[in-house]
N, C-alpha and C positions, 0 to 999 in steps of 0.2 A: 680255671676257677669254677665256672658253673658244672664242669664235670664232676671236680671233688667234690663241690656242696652237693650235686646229687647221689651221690656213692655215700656222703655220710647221711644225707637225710635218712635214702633206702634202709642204712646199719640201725637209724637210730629209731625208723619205723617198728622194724621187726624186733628190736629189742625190747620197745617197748609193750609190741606184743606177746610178748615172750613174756615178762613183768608181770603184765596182766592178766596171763595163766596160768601166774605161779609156776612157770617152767624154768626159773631160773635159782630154786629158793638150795637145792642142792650143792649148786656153783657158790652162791653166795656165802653160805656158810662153810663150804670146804675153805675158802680163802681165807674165812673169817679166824677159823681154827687155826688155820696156817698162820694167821699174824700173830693170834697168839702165843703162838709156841717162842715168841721171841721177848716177850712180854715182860718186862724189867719196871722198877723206878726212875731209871733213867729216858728210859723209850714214855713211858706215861705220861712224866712232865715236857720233854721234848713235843709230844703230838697234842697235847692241852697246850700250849702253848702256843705251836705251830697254827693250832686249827682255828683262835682266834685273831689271825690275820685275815682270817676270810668270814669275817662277823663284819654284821650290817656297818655298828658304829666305825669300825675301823676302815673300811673302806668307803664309809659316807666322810670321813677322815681325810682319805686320801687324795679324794677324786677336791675335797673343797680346796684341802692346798696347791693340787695339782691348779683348780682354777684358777687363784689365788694369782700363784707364782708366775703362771705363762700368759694366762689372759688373752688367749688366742682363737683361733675357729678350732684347733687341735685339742685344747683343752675342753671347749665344750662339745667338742664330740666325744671324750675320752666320758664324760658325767653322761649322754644321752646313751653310749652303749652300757653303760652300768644302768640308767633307769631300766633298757630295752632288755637286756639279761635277767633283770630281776622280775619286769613283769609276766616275759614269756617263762621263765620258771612257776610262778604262780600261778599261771593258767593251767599248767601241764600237768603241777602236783594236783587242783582239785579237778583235773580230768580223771588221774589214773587214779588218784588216793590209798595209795599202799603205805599201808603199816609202818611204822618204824620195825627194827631189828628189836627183838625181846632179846636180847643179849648185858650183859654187863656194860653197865654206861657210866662213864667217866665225867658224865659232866649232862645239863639236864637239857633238852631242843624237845619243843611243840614241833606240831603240823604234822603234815605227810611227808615222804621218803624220797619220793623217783618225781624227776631229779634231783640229785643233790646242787642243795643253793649254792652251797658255798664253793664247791668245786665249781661251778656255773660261775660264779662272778669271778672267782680267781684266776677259771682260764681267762675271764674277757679282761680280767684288769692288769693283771701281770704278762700275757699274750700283748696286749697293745701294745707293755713297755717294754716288751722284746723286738717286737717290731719298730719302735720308736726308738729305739737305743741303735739298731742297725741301722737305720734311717739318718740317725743324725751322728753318731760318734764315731769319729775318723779312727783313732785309736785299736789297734788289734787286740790288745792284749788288754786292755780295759774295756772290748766289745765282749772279748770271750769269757770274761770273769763276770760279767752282769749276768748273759746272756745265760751261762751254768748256774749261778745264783738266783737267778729270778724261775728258770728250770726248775729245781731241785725243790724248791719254793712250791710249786703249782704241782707238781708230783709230792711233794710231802702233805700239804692241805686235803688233798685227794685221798691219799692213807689214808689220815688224820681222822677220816671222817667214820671209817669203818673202827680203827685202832679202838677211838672213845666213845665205838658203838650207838652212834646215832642214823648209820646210813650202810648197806648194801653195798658191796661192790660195784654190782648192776649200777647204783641208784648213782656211783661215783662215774661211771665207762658213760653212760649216757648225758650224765653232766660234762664233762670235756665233750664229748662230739658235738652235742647242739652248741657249748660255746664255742668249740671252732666254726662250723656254720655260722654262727653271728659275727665271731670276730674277720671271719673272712669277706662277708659281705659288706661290711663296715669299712675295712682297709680297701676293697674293690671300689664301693661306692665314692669315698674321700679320695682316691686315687682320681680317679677320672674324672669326678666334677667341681668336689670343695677344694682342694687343692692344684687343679688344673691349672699352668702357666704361672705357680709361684717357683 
């Protein structure tokens, strides 16, 4: 584990250096172009859609019925890595403070760009209940249909983010890697001490 988290930290280092000399703004928008090209009324409302699943309200949503429901040390670790995602994104956007995309926007988002929140919170929120779903559900076939569903889920919010032009590619690639960093040290941490010998 501390191998991975160091191999993503080094990626998510240099990438962000990268960000910050404008060395990636070519990448960015060749992709950007790219998704366009697929650009429908159906893909539009699909990704406005999709992309409010990883808005504040809905996942300050999630996490209270998650508490709600289980009432557990698991539950309140699940709300402390949503606080802990959200405030190390905040740090990092008014470190780097890059621009949003001047591109066609589908829908309206303040602040700065890199990293993107929403991809940020969605890998650590929906990452958990992948992990938690293989954790706890005996069931194969109801493991493997969550497990592509809550996938397909956290790669589409991540699109989403460029689709309705509020975020960079870069701004999406850097948001999954630091939340896998978080969410992996969260599952290492709760493995070996909150959850030790239940």
């Amino acid at each position: 584990m501390i191998f991975i988290v160091s191999i993503l930290s080094v990626i998510f280092i240099l990438l962000t250096v990268l960000v910050m000399f404008d060395k990636t703004r070519s990448f960015d928008m060749m992709f950007y172009n790219f998704l366009m090209n697929f650009r429908c009324d159906m893909l539009d409302n699909y990704f406005i859609f999709i992309t409010k699943l990883g808005d504040v309200a809905f996942i300050l949503g999630l996490i209270f019925g998650v508490v709600i429901y289980f009432r557990n040390k698991e539950s309140v670790l699940y709300a402390l890595l949503a606080v802990d995602c959200t405030i190390t994104n905040k740090i990092i956007k008014h470190l780097v403070r890059r621009d949003r995309p001047s591109v066609l926007k589908l829908i309206k988002q303040g602040g700065y760009s890199y990293p993107s929140g929403h991809t940020m919170i969605s890998m650590c929120m929906y990452g958990y209940a992948i992990y938690a779903v293989n954790k706890y559900i005996r069931n194969k076939k109801l493991k493997n249909v969550l497990n592509i569903l809550l996938g397909v889920l956290i790669i589409s919010i991540g699109l989403s983010r460029v689709y309705v032009g509020v975020h960079y590619i870069s701004d999406v690639i850097a948001g999954y890697i630091l939340a896998i960093i978080i969410l992996i040290l969260y599952i290492e941490l709760s493995e070996r001490y909150l959850f030790r010998g239940n």
